[in-house]
Backbone as a ProteinNet text record, in pm:
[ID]
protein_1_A
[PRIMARY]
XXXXXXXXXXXXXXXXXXXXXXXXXXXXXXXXXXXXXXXXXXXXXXXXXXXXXXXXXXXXXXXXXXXXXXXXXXXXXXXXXXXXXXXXXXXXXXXXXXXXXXXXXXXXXXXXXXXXXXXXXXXXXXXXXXXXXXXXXXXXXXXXXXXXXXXXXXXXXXXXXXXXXXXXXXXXXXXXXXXXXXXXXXXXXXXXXXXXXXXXXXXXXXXXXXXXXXXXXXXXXXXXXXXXXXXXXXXXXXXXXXXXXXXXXXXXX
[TERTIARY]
7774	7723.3	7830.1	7847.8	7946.2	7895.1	7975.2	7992.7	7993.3	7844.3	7862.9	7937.9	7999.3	8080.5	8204.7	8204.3	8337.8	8409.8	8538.9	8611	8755.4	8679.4	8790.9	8807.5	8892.2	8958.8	8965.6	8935.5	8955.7	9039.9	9119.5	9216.9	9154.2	9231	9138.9	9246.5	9229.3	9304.8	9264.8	9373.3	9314.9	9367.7	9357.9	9447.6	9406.6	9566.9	9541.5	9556.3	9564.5	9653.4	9679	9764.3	9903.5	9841.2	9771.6	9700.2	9605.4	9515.6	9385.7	9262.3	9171.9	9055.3	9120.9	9227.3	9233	9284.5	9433.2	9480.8	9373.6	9267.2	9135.5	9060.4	9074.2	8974.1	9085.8	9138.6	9262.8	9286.6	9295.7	9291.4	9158.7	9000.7	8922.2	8900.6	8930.5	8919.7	9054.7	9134.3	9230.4	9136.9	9128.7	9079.8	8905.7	8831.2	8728.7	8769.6	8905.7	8986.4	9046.9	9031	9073.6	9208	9215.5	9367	9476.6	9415.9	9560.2	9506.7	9569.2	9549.2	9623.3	9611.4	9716.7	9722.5	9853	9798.2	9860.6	9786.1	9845.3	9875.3	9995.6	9974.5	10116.8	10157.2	10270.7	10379.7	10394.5	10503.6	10535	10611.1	10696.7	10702.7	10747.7	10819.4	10701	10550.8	10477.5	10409.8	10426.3	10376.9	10396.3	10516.5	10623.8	10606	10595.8	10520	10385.6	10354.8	10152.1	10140.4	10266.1	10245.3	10306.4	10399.5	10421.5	10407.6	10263.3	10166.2	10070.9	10057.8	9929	9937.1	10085	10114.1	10182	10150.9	10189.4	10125	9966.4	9895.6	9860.2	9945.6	9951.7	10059.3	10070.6	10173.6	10136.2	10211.8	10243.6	10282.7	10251.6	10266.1	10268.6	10421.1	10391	10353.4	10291.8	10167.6	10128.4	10136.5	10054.8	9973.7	9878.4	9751.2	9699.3	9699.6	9721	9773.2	9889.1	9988.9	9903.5	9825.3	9709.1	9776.2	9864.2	10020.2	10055.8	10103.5	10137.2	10049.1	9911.8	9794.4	9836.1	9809.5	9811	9955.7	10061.3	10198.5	10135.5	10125.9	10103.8	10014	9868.3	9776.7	9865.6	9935.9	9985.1	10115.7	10175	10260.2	10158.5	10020.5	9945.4	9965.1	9885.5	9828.1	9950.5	10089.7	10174.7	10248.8	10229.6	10290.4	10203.3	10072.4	9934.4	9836.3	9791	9691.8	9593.5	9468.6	9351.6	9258.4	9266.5	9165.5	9046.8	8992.9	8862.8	8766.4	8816.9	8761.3	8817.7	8755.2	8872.9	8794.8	8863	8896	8915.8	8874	8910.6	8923.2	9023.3	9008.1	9133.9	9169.2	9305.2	9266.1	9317.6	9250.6	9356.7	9306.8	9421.9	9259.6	9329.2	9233	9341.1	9243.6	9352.1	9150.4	9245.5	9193.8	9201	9149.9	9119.5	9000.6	8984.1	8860.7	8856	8675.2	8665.4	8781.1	8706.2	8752.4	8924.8	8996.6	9128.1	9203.7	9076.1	9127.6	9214.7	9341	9307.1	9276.6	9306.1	9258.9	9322.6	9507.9	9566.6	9541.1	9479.4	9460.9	9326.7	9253.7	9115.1	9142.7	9200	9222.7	9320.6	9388.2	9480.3	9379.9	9317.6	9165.6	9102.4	9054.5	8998.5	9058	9217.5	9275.4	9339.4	9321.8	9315.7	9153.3	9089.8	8985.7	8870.3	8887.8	8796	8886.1	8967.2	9037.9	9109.9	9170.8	9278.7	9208.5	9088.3	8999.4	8922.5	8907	8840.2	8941.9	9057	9145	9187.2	9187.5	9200.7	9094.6	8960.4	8883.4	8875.6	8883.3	8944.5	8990.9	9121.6	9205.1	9154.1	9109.9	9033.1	8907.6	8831.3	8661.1	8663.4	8727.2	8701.7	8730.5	8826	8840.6	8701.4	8682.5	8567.4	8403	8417.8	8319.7	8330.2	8412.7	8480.7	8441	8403.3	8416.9	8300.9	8204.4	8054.7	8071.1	8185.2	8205.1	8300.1	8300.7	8351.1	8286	8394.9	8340.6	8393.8	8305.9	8406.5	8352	8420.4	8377.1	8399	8386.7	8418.1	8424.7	8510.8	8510.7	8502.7	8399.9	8325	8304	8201.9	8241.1	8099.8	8074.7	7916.9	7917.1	8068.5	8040.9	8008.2	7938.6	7865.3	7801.3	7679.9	7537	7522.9	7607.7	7631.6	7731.2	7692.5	7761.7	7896	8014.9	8143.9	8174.4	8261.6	8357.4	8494.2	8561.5	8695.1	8744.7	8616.5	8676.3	8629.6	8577.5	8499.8	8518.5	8700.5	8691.5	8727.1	8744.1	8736.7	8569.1	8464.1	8327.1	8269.6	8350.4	8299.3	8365.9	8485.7	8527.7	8446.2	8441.9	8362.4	8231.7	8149.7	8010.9	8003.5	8147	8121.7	8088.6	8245.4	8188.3	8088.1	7964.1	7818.1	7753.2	7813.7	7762.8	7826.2	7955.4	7984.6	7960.3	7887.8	7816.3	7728.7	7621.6	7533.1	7510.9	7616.6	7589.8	7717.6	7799.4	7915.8	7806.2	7727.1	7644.8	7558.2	7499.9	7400.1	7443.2	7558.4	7646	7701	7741.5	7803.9	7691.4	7627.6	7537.8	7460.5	7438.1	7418.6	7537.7	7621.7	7711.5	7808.5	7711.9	7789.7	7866.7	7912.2	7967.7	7912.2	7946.8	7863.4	7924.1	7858.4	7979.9	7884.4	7927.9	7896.2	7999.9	7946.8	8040	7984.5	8049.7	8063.5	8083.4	8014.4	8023.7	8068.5	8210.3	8212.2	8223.7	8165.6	8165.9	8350.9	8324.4	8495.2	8533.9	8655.9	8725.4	8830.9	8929.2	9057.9	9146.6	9176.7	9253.4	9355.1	9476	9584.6	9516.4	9444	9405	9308.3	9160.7	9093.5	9149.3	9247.1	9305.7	9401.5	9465.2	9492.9	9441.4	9328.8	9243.1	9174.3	9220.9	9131.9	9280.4	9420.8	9489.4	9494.4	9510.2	9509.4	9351	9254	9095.4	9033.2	9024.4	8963.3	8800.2	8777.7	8611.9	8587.1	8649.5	8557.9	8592.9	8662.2	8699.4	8566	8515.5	8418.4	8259.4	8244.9	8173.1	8174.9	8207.5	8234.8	8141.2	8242.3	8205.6	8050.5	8014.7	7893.8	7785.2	7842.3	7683.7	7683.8	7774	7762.6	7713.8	7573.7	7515.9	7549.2	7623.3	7710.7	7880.3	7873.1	7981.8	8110.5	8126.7	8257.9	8310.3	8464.3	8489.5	8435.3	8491.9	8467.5	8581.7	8619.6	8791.7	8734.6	8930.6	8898.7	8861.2	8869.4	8819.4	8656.2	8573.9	8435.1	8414.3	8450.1	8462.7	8499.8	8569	8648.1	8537	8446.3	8370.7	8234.5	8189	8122	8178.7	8271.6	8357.2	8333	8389.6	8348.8	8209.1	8114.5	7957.1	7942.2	7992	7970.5	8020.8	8145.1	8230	8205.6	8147.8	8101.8	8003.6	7967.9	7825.8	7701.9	7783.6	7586.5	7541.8	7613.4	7582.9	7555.3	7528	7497.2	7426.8	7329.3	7217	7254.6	7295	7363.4	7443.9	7365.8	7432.3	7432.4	7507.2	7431	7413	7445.4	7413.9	7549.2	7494	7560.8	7544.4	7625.7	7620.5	7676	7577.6	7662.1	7710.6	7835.1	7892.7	7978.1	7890.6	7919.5	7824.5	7788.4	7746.6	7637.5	7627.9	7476	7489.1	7579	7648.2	7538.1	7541.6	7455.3	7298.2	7275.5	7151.7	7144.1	7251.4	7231.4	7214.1	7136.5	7109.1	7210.8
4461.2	4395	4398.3	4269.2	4285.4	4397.2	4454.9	4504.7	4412.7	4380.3	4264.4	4304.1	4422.7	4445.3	4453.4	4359.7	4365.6	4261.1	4256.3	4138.8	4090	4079.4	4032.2	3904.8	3845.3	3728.3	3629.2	3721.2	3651	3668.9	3556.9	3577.4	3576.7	3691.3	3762.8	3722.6	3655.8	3605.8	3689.9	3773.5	3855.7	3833.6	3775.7	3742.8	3867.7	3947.9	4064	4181.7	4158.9	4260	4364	4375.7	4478.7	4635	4621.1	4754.5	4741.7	4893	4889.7	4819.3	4790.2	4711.6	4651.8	4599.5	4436	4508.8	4610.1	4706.8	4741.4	4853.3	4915.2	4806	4686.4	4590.1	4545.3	4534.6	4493.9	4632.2	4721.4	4839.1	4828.1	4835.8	4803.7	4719.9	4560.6	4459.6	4501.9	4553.9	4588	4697.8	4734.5	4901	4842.7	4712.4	4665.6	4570.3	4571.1	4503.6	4294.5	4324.9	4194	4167.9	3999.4	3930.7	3922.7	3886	3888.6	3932.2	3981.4	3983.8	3960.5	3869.7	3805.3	3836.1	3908.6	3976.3	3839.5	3832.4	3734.9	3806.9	3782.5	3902.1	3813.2	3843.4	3779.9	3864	4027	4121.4	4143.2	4059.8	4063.8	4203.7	4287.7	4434	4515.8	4479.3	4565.5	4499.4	4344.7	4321.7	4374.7	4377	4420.7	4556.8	4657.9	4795	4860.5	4715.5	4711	4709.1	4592.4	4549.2	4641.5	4686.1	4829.6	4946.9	4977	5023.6	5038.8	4884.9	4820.4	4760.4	4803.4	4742.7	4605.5	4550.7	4434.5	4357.4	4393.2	4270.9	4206.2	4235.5	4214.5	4155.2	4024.6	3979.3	3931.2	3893.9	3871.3	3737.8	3667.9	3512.7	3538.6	3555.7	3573.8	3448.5	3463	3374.7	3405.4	3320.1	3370.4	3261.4	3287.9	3147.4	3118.7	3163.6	3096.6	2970.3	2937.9	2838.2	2710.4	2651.3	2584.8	2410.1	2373.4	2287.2	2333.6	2438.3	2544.6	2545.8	2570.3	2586.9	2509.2	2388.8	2307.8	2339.2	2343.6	2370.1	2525.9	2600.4	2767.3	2715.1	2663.4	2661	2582.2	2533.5	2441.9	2532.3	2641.4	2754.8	2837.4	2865.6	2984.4	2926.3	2784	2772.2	2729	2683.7	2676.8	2809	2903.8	3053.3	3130.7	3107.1	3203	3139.9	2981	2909.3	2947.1	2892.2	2915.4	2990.1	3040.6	3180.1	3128.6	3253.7	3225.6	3282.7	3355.1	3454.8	3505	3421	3451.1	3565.1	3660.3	3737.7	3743.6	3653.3	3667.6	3778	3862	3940.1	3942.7	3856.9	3858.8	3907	3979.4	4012	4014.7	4027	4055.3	4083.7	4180.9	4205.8	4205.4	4176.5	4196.4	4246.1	4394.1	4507.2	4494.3	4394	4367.9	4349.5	4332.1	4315.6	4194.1	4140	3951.8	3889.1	3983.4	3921	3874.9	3958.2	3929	3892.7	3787.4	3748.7	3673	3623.9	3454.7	3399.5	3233	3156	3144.7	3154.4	3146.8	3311.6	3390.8	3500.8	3508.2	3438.3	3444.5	3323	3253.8	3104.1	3195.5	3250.5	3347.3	3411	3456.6	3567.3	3436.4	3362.2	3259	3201.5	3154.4	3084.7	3182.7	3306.7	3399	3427	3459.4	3514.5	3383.8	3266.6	3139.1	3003.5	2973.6	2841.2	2837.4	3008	2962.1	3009	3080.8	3100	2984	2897.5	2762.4	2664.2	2661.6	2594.7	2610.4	2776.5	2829.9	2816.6	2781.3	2777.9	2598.9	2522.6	2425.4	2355.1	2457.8	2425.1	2430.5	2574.6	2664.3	2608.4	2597.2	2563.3	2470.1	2306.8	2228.7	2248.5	2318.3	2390	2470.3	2528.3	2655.9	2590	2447.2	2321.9	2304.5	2240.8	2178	2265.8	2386.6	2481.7	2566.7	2549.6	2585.2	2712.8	2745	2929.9	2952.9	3088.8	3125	3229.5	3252.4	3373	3362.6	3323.4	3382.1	3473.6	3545	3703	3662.7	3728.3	3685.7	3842.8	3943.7	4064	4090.1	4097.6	4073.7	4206.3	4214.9	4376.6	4363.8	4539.7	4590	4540.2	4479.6	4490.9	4336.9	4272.1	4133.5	4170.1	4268.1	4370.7	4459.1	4522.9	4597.2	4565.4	4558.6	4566.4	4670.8	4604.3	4666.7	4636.7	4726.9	4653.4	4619.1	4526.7	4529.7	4480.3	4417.2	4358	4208.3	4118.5	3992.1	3913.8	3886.5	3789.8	3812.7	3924.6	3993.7	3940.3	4041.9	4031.1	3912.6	3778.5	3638.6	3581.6	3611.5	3531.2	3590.6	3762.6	3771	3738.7	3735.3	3709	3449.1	3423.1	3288.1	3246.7	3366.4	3423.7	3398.6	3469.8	3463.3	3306	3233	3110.4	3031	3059.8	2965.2	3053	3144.6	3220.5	3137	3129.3	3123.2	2953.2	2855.4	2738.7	2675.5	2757.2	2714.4	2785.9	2906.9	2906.2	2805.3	2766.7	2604.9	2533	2520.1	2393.5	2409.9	2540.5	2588.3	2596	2635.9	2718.5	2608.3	2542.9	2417	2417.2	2412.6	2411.1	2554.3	2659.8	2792.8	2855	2795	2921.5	3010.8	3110.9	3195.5	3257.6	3276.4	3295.6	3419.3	3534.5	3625.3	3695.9	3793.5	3902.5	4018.6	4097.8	4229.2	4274.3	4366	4456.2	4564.4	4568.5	4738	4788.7	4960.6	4959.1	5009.1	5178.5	5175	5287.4	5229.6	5270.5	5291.6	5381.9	5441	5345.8	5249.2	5161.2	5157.6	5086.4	5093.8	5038	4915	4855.2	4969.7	5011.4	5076.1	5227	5323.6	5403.2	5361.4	5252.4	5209.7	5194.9	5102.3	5115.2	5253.2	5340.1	5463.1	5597.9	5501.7	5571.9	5609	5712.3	5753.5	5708.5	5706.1	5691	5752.7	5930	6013.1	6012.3	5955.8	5962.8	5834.2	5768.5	5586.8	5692	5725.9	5803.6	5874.6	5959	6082	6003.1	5913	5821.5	5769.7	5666.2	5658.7	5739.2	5863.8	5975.7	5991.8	5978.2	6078.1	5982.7	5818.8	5745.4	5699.7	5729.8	5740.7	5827.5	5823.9	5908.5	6046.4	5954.8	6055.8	6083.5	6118.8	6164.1	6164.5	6058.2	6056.1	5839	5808.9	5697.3	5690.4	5527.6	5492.1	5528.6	5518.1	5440.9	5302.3	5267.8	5122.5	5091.9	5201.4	5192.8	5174	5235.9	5226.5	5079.8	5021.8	4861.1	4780.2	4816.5	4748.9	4773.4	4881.3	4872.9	4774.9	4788.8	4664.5	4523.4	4485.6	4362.7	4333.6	4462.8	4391	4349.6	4487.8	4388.7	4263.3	4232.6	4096.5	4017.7	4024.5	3887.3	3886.4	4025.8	4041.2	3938.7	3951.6	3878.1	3987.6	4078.6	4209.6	4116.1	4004.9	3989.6	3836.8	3811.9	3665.6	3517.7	3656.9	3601.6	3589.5	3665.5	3731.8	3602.5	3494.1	3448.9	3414.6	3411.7	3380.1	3532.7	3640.3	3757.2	3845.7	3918.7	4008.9	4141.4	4205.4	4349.9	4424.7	4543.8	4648.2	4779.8	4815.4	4923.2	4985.9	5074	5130.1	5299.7	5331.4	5486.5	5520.5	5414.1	5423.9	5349.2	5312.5	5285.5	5235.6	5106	5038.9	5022.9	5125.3	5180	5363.6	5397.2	5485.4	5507	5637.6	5660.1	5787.8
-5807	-5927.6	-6036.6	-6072.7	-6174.9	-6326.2	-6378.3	-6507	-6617.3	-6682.6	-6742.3	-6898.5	-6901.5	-7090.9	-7009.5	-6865.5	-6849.7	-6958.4	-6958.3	-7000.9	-6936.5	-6830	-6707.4	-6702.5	-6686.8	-6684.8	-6812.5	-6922.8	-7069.6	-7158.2	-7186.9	-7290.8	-7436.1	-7499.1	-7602.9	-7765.6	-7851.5	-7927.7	-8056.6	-8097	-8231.6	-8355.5	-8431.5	-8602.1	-8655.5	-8773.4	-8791.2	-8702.1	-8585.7	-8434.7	-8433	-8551.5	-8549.6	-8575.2	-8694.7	-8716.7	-8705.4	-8755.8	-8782.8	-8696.2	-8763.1	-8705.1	-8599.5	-8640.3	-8498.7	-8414.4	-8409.8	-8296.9	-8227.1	-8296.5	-8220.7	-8126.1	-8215.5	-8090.8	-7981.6	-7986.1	-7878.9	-7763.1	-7826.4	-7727.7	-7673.1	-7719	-7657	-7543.5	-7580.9	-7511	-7379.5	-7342.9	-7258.8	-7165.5	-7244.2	-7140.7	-7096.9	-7156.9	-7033.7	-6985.4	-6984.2	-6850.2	-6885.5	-7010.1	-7076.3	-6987.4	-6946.4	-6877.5	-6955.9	-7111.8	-7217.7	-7321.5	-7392.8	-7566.3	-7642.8	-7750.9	-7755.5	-7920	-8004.5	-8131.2	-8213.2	-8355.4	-8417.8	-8580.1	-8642.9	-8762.3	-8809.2	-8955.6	-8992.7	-8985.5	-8959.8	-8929.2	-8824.2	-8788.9	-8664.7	-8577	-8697.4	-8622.9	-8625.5	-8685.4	-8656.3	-8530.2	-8554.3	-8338.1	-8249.2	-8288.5	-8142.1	-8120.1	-8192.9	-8205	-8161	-8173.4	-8141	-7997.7	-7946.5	-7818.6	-7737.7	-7774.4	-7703.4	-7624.6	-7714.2	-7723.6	-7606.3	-7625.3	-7571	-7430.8	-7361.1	-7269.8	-7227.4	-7117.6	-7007.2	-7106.1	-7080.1	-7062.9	-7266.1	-7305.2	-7409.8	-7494	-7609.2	-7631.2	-7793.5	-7869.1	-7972.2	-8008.9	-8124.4	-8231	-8374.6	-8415.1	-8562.4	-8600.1	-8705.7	-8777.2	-8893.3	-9022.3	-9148.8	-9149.4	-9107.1	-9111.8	-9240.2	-9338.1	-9464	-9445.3	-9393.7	-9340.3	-9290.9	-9347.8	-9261.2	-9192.5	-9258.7	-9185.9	-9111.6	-9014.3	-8929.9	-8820.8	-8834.7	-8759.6	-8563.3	-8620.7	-8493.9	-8413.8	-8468.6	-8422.6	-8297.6	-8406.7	-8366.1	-8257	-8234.8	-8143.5	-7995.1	-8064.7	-7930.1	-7864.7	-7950.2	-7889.7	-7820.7	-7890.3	-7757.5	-7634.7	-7687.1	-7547.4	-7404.1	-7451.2	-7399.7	-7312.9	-7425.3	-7385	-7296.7	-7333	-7296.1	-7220.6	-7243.4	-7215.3	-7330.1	-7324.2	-7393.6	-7374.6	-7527.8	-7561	-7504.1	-7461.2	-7441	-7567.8	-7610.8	-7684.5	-7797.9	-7962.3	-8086.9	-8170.8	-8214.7	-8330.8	-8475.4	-8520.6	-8695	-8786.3	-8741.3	-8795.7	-8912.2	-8937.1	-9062.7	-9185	-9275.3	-9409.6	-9493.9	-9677.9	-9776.6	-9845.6	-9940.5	-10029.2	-10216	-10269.2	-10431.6	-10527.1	-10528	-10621	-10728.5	-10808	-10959.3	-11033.4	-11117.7	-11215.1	-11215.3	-11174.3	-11199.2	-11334.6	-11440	-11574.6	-11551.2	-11481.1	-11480.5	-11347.4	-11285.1	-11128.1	-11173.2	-11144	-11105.5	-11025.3	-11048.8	-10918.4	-10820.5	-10821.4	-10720.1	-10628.6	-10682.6	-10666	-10545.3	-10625	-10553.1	-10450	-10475.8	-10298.3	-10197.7	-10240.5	-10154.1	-10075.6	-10109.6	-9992.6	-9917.8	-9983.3	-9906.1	-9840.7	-9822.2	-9736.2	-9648.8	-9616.8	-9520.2	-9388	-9488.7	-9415.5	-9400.3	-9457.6	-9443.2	-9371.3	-9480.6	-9451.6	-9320.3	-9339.9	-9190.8	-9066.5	-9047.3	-8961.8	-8944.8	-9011.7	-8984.6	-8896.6	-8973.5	-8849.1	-8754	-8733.3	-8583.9	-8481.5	-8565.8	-8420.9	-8455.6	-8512.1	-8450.1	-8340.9	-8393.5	-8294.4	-8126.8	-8138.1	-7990	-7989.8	-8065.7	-7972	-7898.7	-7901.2	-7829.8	-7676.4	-7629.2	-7523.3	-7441.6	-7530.8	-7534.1	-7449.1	-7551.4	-7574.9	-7431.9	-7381.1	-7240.1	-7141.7	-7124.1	-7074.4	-7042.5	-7132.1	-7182	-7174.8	-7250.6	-7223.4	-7326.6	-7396.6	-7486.2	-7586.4	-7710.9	-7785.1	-7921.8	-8038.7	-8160.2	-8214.9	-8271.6	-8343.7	-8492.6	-8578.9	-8727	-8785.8	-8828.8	-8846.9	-9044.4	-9056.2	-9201.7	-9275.3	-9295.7	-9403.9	-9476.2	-9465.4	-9556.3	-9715.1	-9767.7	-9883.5	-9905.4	-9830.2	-9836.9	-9856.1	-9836.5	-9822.3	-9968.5	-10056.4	-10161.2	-10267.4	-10341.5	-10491.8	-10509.5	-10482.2	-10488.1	-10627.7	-10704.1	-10837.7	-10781.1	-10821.3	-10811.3	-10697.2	-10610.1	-10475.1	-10430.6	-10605.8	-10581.8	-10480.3	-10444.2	-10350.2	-10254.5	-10245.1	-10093	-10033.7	-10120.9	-10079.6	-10060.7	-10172.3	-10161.1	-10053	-9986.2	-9837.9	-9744.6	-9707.6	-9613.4	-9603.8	-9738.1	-9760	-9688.9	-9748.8	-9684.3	-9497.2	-9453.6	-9317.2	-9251	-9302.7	-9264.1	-9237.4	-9324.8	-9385.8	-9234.9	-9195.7	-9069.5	-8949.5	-8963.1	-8811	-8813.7	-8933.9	-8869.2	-8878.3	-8893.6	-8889.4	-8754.1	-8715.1	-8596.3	-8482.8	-8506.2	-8392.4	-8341.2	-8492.5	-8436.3	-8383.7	-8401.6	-8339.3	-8226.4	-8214.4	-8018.4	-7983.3	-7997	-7873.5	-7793.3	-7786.2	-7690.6	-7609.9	-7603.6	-7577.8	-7483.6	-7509.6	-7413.7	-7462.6	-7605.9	-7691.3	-7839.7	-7753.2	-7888	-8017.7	-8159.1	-8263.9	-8317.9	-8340.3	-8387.7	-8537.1	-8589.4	-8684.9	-8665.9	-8647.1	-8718.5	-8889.4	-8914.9	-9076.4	-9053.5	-9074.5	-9038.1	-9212.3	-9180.7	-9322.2	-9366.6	-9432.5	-9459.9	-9309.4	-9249.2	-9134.5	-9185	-9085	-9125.8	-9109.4	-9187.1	-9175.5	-9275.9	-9238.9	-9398.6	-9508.2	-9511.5	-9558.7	-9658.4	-9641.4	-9661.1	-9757	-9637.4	-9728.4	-9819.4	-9823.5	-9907	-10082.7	-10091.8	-10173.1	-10196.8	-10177	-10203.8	-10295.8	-10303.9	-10391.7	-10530	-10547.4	-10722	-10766	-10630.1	-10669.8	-10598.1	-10594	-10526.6	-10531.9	-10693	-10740.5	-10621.7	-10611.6	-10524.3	-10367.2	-10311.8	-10191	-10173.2	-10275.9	-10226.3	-10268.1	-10342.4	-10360.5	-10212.3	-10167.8	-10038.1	-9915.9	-9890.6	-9870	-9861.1	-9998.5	-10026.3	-9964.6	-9982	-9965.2	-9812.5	-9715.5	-9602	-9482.3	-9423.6	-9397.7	-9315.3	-9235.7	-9124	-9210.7	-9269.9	-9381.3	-9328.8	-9250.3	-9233.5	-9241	-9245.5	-9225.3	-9076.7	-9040.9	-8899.7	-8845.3	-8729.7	-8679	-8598.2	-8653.9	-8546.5	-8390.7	-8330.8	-8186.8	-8208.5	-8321.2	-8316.7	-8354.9	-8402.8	-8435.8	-8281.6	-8221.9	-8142.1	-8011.9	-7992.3	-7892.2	-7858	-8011.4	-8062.4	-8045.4	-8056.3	-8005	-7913.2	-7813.4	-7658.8	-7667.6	-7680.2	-7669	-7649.4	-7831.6	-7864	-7753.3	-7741.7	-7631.3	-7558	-7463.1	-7312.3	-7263.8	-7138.3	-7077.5	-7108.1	-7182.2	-7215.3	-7342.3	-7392	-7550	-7480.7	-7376.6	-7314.8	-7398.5	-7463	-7526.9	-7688.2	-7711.7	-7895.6	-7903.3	-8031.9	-8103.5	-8241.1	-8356	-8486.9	-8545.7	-8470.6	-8524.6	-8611.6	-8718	-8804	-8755.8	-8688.8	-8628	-8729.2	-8789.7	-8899	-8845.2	-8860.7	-8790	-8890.2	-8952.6	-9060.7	-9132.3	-9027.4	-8995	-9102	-9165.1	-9222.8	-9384.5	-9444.1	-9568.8	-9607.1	-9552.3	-9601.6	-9615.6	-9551.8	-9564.4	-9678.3	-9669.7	-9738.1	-9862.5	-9908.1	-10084.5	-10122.9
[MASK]
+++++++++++++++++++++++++++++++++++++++++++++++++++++++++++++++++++++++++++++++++++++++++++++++++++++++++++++++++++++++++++++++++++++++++++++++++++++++++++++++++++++++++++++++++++++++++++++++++++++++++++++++++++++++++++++++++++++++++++++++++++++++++++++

């Protein structure tokens, strides 16, 4: 009987790769036996580091998908180098740690043309394939603070909170079709990103801390196991859904 959280014979396409969240899901998706993984990130020398790592069955596309002129070029290098994903990852991020009052706008389209605009043209590019195929997977890797009142992270919380908005309307639209679009919420994980934001701000760190039930961060492997779920044949049925993986945050007092 097959192992249906296998992920055998799927090429696994991850934006964001190199570290953190996207590394953890990439090591995941390998070790339930993923055919490729393919990292996508704009630092070259931290790809090549990742892939290292991560073995054979793993390869690298620098890429700043912001770049949304770029898009189609880049999609037509995967699929030349790799063939076609079966199975995409959105997991690219930027965050800018400021106060609404003193965003700007090129400030706040910068988050959105990361984690919305250029994730919109990447599956683009990939679903019609997917379509053709009546098989496939997109993930969308989103965040608890769509769910809670953060300071200082508006358009971070307003791209991932748009996120939601094309799960649950690219699901209406695949799923006739055999492909399924899900997200994940993870809450805060040990990521650069994450400890990052937590410098010279020990009070938001133990805050943090305190309102998380199981009192500790996540790591990215706990994110990345949830992934498979999702992409696997155990999640056959799972589509349109927001999975929270975040040790209680968002439920906690």
């Amino acid at each position: 009987m097959k192992n249906p959280y296998s992920m055998n014979d799927q090429t696994v396409l991850i934006t964001g790769g190199g570290t953190g969240i996207g590394l953890g899901i990439a090591r995941c998706m390998l070790e339930a036996g993923a055919e490729k993984v393919i990292l996508v990130g704009r630092r070259e020398d931290v790809l090549q580091e990742a892939c290292k790592g991560l073995g054979e069955k793993s390869s690298y596309l620098s890429q700043d998908i912001s770049k949304l002129d770029e898009i189609p070029s880049f999609a037509q290098k995967v699929v030349s180098d790799h063939g076609q994903p079966t199975c995409l990852v959105h997991n690219a991020g930027v965050n800018c740690k400021k106060p609404f009052l003193d965003l700007e706008d090129s400030e706040f389209m910068s988050v959105f043309d990361v984690h919305i605009r250029g994730a919109l043209e990447i599956t683009k590019q990939f679903a019609p394939s997917m379509i053709e195929n009546s098989s496939g997977s997109i993930l969308w890797i989103s965040s608890m603070a769509t769910v809670m009142g953060l300071p200082l992270v508006t358009s971070y919380s307003m791209a991932k909170s748009a996120m939601h908005g094309a799960v649950y309307n690219l699901s209406a639209e695949f799923a006739p079709h055999g492909v399924r679009v899900n997200a994940i919420l993870p809450g805060w994980i040990e990521s650069a990103m994450a400890l990052n934001s937590f410098k010279g701000d020990e009070p938001r760190r133990q805050k943090v801390l305190g309102r998380t039930p199981m009192g500790r961060m996540g790591k990215p492997e706990e994110v990345g196991h949830a992934a498979v779920f999702l992409c696997s044949d155990a999640a056959s049925f799972v589509t349109g859904s927001l999975l929270t993986v975040d040790g209680g945050a968002s439920i906690g007092f």
